[in-house]
C-alpha positions in Angstrom: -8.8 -22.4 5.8 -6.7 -19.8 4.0 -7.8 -16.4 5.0 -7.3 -13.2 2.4 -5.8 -9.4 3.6 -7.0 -6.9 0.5 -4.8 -4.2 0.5 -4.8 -0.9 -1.9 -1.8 1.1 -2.3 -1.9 4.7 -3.5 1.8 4.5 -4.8 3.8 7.8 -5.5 3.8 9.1 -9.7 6.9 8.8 -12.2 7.8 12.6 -11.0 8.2 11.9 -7.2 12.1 12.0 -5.3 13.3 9.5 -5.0 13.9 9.6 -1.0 10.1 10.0 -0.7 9.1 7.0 -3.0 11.8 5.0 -0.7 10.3 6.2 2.5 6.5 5.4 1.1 7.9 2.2 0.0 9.7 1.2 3.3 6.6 2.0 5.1 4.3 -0.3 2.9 7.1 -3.1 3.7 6.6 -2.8 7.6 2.8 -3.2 7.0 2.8 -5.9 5.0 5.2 -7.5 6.9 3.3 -7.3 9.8 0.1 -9.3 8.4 0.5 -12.9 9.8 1.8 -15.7 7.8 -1.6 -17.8 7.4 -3.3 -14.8 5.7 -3.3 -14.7 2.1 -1.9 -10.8 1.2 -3.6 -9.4 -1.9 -2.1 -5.9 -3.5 -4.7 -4.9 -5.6 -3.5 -1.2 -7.2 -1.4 0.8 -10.2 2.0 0.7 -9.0 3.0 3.4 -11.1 6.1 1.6 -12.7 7.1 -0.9 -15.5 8.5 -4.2 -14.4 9.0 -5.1 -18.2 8.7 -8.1 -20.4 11.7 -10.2 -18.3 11.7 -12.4 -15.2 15.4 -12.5 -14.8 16.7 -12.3 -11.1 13.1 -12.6 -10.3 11.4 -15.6 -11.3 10.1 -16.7 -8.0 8.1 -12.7 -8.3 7.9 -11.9 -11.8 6.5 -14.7 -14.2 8.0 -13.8 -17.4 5.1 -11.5 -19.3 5.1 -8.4 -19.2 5.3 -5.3 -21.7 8.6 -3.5 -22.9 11.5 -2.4 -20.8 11.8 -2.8 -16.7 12.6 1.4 -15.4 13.7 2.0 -12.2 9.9 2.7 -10.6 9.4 -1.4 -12.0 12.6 -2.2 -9.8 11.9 -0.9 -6.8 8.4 -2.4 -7.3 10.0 -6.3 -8.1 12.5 -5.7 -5.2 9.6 -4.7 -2.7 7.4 -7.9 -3.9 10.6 -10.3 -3.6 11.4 -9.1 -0.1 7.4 -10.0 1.0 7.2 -13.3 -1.0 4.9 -11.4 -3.3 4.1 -12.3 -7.0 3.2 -10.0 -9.6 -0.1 -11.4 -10.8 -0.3 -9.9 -14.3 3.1 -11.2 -15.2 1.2 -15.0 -15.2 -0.2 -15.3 -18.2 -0.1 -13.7 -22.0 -2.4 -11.1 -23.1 -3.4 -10.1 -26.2 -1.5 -7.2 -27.5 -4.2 -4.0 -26.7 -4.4 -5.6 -23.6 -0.9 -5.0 -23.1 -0.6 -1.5 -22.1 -3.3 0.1 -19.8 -2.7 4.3 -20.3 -0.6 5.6 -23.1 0.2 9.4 -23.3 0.5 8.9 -27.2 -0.5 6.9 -29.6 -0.2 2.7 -29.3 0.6 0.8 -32.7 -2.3 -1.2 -33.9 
């Protein structure tokens, strides 16, 4: 019987230093870490970054479809998944193209 751990992260914005968002991000690690094994770990949250449309040096994490270019909030968000055995879930499977992108500050093409 596989049991599930629900999480929900309130990750730091775009505008946050960067020592804090590695502090906040260390600290999520040793939590998740310390959830046992059998448990099924479920992240369920905007992690305020862009891990982009590519899987490479993280195909066992990313699974190849995403949207536009990985920055360097998408990074620290494939390397914290990678280093728990993590998989980003909306990187499965293709979406249409308005499903692509959830908040725009301007205007999306049509």
């Amino acid at each position: 019987m596989v049991s599930y751990m629900f999480l929900q992260f309130m990750l730091l914005t775009q505008g946050n230093r960067r020592r804090k968002k590695k502090v906040f991000g260390m600290k999520c690690s040793i939590l998740v870490s310390c959830i046992p094994k059998n448990e099924m770990v479920v992240l369920a949250s905007d992690m305020n970054g862009h891990v982009g449309s590519s899987n490479v040096g993280y195909d066992g994490t990313h699974g190849g479809f995403g949207y536009g270019d990985r920055n360097a909030d998408g990074s620290r968000i494939l390397e914290f998944a990678d280093g728990l055995n993590l998989f980003i879930c909306n990187s499965l499977f293709m979406k249409q193209e308005s499903q692509m992108v959830a908040y725009a500050a301007c205007p999306v093409k049509k």
